[in-house]
Each structure stands twice: as structure tokens, then as C-alpha cells.
C-alpha positions in Angstrom: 108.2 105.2 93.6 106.7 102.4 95.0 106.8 99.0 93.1 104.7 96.7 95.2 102.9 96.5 98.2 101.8 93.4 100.4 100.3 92.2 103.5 100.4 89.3 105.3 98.7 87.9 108.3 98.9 85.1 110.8 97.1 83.7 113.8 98.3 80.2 114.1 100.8 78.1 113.0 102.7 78.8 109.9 99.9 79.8 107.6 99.9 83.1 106.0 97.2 85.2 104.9 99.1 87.1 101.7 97.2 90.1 100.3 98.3 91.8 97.4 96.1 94.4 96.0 93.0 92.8 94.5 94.5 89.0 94.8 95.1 86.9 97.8 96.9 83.4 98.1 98.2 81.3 101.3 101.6 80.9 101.7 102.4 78.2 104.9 105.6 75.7 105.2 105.4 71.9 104.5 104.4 69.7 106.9 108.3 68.3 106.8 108.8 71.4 108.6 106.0 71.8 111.0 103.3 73.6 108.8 100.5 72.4 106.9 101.0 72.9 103.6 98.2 74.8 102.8 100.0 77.5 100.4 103.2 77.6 98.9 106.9 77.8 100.5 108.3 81.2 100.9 111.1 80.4 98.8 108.6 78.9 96.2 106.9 82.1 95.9 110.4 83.5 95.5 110.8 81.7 92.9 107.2 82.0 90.8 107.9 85.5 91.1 111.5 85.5 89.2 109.5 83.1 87.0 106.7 85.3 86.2 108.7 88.3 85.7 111.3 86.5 83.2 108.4 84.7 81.3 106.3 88.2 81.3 109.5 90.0 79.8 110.7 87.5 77.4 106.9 87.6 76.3 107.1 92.1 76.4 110.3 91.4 74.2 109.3 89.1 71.6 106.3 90.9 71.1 108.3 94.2 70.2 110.2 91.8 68.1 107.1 90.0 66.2 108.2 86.9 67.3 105.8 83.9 68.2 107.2 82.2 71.6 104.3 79.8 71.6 104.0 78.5 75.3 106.5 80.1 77.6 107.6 77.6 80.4 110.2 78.8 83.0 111.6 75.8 85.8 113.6 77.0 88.3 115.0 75.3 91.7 116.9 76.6 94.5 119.3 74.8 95.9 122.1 75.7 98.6 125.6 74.1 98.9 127.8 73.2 101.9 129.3 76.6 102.7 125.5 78.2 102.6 126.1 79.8 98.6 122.7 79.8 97.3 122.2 79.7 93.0 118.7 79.6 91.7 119.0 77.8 88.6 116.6 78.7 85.6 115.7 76.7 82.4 113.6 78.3 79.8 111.7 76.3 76.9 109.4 77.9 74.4 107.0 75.5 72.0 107.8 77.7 68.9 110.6 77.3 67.0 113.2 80.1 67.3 116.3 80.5 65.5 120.3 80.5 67.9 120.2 83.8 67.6 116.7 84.3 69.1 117.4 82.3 71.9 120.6 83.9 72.5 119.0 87.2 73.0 116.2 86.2 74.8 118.8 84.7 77.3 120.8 88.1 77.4 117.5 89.7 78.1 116.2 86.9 81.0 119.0 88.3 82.7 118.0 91.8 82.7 114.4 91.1 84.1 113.6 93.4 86.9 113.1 90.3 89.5 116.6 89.1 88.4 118.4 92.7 88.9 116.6 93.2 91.8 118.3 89.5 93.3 121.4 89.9 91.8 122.0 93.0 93.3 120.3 92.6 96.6 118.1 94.8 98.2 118.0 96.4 101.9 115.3 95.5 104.3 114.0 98.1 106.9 112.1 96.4 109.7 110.2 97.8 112.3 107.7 96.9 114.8 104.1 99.8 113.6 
């Protein structure tokens, strides 16, 4: 069963041409790095996608539940340390007012998203030239 599909396209530089479906977006590198900046980082993207998955489920969730979440807001950073481990770190806020137990469970279930599982357990890569 296929998940998701996406294409993406360069002539020059660092700048990518994403297609996915319906939607497109550019994706390039900073110009720190040699790029120009005019899309997002491929790890940000990484990111906004574990992002929009947790925030989408917690929402799926909470609905089921009848509870109001309000605004969902879901920071994340990468960061890498010295011996090249790499931990995403997530921080979830909501603007309603939910109870310890609520937040408990919507923590548990933030770390069942399909994104997250799919990270946390790694995933092969087949590459080859068409």
C-alpha cells in the first residue's frame, strides 16, 4: 500500500522543485550553506512533517474524545551531539485548558503518530538510477 508519493526536480543549484500530488513547495539550503534560501531545509521539512502528523493526530484523538484543544502548536528542533546522535526534541502547547490526565494521554498518544513510528523505527531506502 502506498502511503505517499513525491517528486522533486532540480536544474541549478540547491533549489528543489517538490511535487506532491495537488501541492507544490520549494525546498533549497540556506545561503550559510551555499543555497539560496528560497524554500525550506530538508531537515525542516522533516520536521513540519512530524509536526503536522502529531498535531493532526492529537487533533483525530481529542475529537473522538470531545475534547476542545483550542490552538494546537507543536515546536520541534533538531539538534546533533558530538559523537553524531541525533534527538528531535518536541514541545506541545494547546490554548484550552486540559486536565494532567488529558495531557498525559495526549503525550502517550504523540508518541504513537505514524511520522514518529515511522522515525523511531527507521525505514529502508531503495535507490536507483530510472
Amino acid at each position: 500500500m502506498m502511503l505517499a508519493k513525491v517528486e522533486v526536480a532540480s536544474a541549478a543549484k540547491y533549489a528543489q522543485d517538490v511535487a506532491m500530488g495537488r501541492h507544490a513547495m520549494k525546498a533549497d539550503e540556506p545561503e550559510r550553506l551555499g543555497g539560496a534560501d528560497s524554500g525550506p531545509a530538508p531537515y525542516q521539512i522533516l520536521l513540519a512533517s512530524l509536526g503536522a502528523c502529531t498535531s493532526i493526530t492529537l487533533r483525530m484523538y481529542a475529537e473522538r474524545k470531545g475534547w476542545e484543544l483550542g490552538t494546537v502548536r507543536i515546536a520541534l528542533s533538531l539538534a546533533r551531539d558530538e559523537a553524531g546522535a541525533e534527538t528531535i526534541a518536541r514541545e506541545i502547547s494547546v490554548s484550552s485548558p486540559l486536565t494532567d490526565e488529558q495531557r498525559a494521554r495526549l503525550l502517550e498518544i504523540a508518541g504513537k503518530t505514524p511520522v514518529t513510528k515511522t522515525l523511531l523505527k527507521g525505514v529502508a531506502i531503495d535507490s536507483r538510477f530510472a
